[in-house]
C-alpha positions, -999 to 999 in steps of 0.1 A, spaced: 393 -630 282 360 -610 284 343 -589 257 359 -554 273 391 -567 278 396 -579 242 383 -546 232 401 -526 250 424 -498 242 460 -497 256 465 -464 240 435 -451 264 448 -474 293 483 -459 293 471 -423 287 447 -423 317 473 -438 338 500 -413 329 478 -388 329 470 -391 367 499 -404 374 511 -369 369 483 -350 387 490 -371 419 524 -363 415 518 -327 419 486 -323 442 503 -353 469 536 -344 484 556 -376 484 553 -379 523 514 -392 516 531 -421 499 554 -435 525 525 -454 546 519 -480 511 557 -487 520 543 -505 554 519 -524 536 523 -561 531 523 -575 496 493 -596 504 472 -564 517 491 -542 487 478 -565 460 444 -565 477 436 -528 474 454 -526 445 425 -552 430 399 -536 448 404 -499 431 411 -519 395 381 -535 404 359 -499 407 370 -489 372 352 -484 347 360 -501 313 341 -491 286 356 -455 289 385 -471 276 373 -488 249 390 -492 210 372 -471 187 356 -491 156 373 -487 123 347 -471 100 341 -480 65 361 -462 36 342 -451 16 347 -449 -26 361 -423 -40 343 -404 -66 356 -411 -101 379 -385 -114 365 -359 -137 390 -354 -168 385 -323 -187 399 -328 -228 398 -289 -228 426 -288 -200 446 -321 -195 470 -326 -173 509 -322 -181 535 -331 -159 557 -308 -140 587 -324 -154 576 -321 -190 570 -283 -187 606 -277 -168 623 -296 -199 605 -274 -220 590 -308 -242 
């Protein structure tokens, strides 16, 4: 497996493909799709390689995970501590 394909994003993959699976849907009527039915596999799978082969992987790369980064410490103020909302409903 190469260094794109192990980095790449099926998330992206599948959006991009829905996404203009849709737009052919609409802009071709489904009369432009009956000539791929007179292809033979052999041929099909050839084209079919040849476009996967124009496309362009790294736009559909995982996005690095950044660093998290420390929280600040928490400031505690003795003038105003904190008091549960359960203690002030019980009336303690």
């Amino acid at each position: 497996m190469g260094k794109i394909e192990a980095s790449l994003s099926d998330f992206y993959v599948v959006d991009e493909i829905q996404g203009t699976y849709r737009g052919m849907m609409i802009a071709l009527p489904p009369t432009a799709w009956l000539c791929f039915g007179d292809f033979a596999v052999t041929d099909f799978v050839r084209l079919l390689q040849d476009l996967a082969s124009k496309v362009n992987l790294t736009r559909f790369l995982k996005q690095p995970r950044k660093e998290k980064k420390n929280k600040p410490p928490l400031v505690k103020d003795p003038k105003h501590p904190h008091v549960s909302t359960a203690k002030l409903l019980s009336g303690c």
